[in-house]
Each structure stands twice: as structure tokens, then as C-alpha cells.
C-alpha positions in Angstrom: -107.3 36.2 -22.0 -105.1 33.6 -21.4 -106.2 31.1 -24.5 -105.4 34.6 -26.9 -101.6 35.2 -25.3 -101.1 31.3 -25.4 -102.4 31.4 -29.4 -100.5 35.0 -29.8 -97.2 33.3 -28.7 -98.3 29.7 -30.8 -98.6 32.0 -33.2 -95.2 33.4 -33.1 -93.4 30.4 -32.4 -94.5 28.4 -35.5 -94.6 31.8 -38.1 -91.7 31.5 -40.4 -89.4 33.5 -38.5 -90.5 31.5 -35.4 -89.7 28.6 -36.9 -86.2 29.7 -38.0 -85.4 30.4 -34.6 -86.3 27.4 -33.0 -84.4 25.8 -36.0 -81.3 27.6 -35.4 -81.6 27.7 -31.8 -82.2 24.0 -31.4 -81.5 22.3 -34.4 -78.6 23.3 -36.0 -76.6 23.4 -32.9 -77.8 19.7 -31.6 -76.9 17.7 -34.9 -73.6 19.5 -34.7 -72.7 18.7 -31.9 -73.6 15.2 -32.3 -71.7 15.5 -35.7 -68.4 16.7 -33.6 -68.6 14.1 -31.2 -68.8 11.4 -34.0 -66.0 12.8 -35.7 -63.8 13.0 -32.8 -64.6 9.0 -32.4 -63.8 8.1 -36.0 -60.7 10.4 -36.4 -59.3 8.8 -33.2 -57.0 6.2 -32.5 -60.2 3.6 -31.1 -61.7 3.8 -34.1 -61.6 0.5 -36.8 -61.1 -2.3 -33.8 -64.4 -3.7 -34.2 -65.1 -3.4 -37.8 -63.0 -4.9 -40.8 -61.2 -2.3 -42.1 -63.3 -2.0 -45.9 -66.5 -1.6 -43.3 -64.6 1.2 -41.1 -63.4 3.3 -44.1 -66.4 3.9 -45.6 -68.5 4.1 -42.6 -65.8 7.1 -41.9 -66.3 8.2 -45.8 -69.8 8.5 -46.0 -70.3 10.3 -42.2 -67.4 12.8 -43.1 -69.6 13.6 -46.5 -73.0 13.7 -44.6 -71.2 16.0 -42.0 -69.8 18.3 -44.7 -73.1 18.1 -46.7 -74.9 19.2 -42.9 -72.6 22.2 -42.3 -72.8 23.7 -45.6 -76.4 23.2 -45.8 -76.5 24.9 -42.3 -74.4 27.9 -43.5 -76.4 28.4 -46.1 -79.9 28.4 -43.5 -78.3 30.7 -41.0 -76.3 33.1 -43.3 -78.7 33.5 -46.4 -81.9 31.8 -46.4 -83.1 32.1 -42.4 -82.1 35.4 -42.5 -83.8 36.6 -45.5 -86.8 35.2 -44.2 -86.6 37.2 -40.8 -85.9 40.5 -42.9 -89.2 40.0 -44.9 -91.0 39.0 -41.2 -89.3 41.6 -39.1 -90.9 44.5 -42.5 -94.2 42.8 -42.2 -94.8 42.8 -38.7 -95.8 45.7 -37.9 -98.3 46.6 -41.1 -101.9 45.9 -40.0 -103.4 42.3 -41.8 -105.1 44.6 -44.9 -101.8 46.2 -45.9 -99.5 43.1 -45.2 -98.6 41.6 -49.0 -98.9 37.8 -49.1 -96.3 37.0 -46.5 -93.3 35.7 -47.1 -92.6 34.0 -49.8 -89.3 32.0 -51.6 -88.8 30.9 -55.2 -89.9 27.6 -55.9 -86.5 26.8 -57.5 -84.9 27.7 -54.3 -87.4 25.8 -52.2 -86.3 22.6 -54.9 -82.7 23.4 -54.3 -83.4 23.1 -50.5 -85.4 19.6 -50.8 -82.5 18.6 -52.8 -79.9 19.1 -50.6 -81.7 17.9 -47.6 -82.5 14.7 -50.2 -78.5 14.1 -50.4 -78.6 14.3 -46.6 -81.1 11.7 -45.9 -79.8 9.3 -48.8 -76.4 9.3 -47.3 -78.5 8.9 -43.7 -79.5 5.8 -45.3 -76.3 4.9 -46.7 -74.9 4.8 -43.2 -77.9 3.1 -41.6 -76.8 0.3 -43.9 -73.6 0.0 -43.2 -74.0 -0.3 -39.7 -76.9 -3.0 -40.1 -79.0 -0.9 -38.9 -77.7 0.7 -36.2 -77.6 -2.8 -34.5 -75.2 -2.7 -31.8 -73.2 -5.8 -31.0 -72.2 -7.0 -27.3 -68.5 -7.8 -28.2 -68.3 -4.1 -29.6 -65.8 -1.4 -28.1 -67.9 0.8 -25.2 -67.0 3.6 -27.1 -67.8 2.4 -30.5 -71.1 1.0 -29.5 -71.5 5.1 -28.0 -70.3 6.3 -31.7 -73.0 4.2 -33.1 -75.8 5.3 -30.5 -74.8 9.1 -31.3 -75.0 8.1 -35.4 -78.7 6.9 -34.1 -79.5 10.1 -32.2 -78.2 12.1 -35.1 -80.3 10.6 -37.5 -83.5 11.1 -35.5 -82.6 14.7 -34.9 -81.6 14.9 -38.5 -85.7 13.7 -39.7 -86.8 16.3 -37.2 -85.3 19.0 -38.3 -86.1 17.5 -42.4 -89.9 17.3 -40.8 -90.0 21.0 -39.0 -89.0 22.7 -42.6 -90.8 20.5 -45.0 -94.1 20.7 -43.0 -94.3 23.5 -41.5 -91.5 26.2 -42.4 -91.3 25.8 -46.0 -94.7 24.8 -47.4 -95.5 28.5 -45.9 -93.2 30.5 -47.9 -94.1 28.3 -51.5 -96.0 30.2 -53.7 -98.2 27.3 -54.3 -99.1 27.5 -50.5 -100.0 31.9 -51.4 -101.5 31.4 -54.8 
């Protein structure tokens, strides 16, 4: 009994509407806040004091455009696509398994349009890495520099985890290669 309400709620949890949730519960809201708290850094005062000033301008430049890129690639998941996807679930769920039609299921040119996007988020990911060397903090760095650069670090790894979640297991599920 226990093994079937443990698979019921594994189930659940990684469906397509499952997965949305636990995007937009988790996901979205983590890698903005870590965006916000970056931005605050390199909009303040501090920031620039331990980087030559070339280096610091387009460390801010390319964060600002992988921010932007982020939060309209969000809006987009949580006004359109996510909810479309919970609509179909939400009409499907309660049809017994011999009337439900194949699931959900997206347009492959939207599913392209999505790996695109998250493409210009990850090459601008790697854009920054570079910059910063790597993320390799120095010991004559600023405290709270060294903590913008540790956040850009966190951001990143939360950034592949959330790339991972939808391109394994959210979207694949909803191509129609994945139905046919």
C-alpha cells in the first residue's frame, strides 16, 4: 500500500504538470533571487575595485543580458507555456487511461524555440565563467566581491539544474517524437 501511494505521488511529482510546479516553485524563484542579489552588487558603489575597469564593464554587461534573457524566458514559462501545459493536465486527469488522448503534447517548433533560448542562456553562462577565470576567487579580492562571485557560481549551478529538469524530463514528454 505504501510502495503504490509513494509511486502515485512519484508519479505526480515528475508528470508534466508536476514538473512545472516544482519548476516554478523552486526554480524560478531561487535563480532570481540569486540574479537580484548579483545585481544589487554590481549596480552598487563596491563594485569595480578589484577588477580593471574593461573586465568589470563587461562582467556587468553580460550578467545584466543573461539576467534579462532569464526573466523573460521565465515570464514566458509561468505566463504561457507552464500554464498551458497544466490546462491540458488538469482536462486529462480525470478521463480513465483508454479515453485519455496522447497526453500532452507541444509543437516541436516551440519545443526548438525553448532549447534556443535556454542555449543563449547557457552561452552567456559561459561567457561569464570566462571572464571571471573561472569563477576562481582571489585572496586579495573585496569580501563582498568574492560573495558576488560565489553567488554568480551558485547561479550557474542552479541555472544547469533547471536546463537539466526541462530537457530530460519535462520536455522530452510533451515532444511528439517522445508520442509518435
Amino acid at each position: 500500500m505504501l510502495l503504490n501511494q509513494s509511486d502515485t505521488f512519484s508519479n505526480e511529482l515528475l508528470s508534466p504538470v508536476g514538473l512545472c510546479a516544482l519548476i516554478q516553485g523552486e526554480y524560478h524563484p531561487s535563480i532570481n533571487a540569486s540574479c537580484r542579489k548579483i545585481e544589487d552588487f554590481l549596480l552598487s558603489s563596491h563594485f569595480g575595485k578589484d577588477l580593471s575597469i574593461p573586465s568589470s564593464e563587461l562582467v556587468q554587461l553580460v550578467f545584466m543580458k543573461l539576467a534579462d534573457e532569464i526573466r523573460h524566458f521565465f515570464l514566458k514559462e509561468s505566463g504561457i507555456i507552464f500554464p498551458a501545459i497544466q490546462k491540458i493536465g488538469k482536462q486529462h486527469k480525470g478521463k480513465d487511461h483508454k479515453d485519455r488522448p496522447q497526453a500532452i503534447h507541444l509543437q516541436n517548433p516551440l519545443l526548438e524555440t525553448i532549447h534556443q533560448c535556454q542555449q543563449v542562456i547557457m552561452n552567456l553562462l559561459q561567457k561569464l565563467r570566462h571572464l571571471l577565470e573561472d569563477y576562481n576567487i582571489q585572496p586579495n579580492w573585496h569580501k563582498d566581491w568574492k560573495e558576488c562571485v560565489n553567488e554568480m557560481y551558485l547561479l550557474e549551478t542552479k541555472i544547469y539544474q533547471w536546463v537539466h529538469i526541462e530537457g530530460s524530463l519535462l520536455y522530452p514528454k510533451l515532444s511528439s517524437k517522445h508520442h509518435s
